[in-house]
N, C-alpha and C positions, 0 to 999 in steps of 0.2 A: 745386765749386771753393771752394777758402777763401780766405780773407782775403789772407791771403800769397801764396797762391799768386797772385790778381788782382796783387799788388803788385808781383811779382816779374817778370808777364808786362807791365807799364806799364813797368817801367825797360827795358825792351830798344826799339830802332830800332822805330819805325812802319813801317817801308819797308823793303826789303832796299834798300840806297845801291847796290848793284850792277844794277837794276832802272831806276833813277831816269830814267835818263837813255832807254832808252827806252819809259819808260811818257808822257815828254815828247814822244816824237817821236811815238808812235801819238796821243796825245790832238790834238799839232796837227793832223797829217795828218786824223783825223776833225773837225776845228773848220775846216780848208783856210787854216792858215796855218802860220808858219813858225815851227819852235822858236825862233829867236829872239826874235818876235812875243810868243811864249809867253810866255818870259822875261818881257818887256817889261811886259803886261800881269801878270803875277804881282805883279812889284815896284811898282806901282802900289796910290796908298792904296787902303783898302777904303772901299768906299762901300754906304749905306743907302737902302733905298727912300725915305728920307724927305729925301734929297738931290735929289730929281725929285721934278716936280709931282704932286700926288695928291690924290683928292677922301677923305682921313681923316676929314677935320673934318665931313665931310658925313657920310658914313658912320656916324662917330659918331653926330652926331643924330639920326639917321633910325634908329638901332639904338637907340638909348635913347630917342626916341617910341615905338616897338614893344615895348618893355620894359616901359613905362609903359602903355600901352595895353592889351597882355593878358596881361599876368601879373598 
């Protein structure tokens, strides 16, 4: 594949739009809630692990004592 050609297959829809709707319904149906639910949840901001408690900072040091130790 060339260059162009990659370029040419990025400008087209990611989705067929005519799909959309229920590639929505099977996904809640397998989540066990409701495509509006869906919705709901989609339009909601995106959120980062790092928005919820987590031991990173421990992790870290305990990964770079181990770094420092045997390497």
């Amino acid at each position: 594949m060339t260059r162009d050609e990659a370029l040419e297959i990025l400008k087209s829809k990611p989705f067929d739009p005519n799909k959309i709707e229920s590639e929505k319904e099977y996904i809640s149906k397998k989540l066990g809630i409701t495509p509006l639910q869906f919705d709901e949840i989609m339009k909601r901001p995106k959120k980062s692990y790092r928005d919820y408690p987590n031991n990173e900072k421990l992790l870290r040091f305990v990964y770079g004592m181990y770094r420092y130790f045997f390497n």
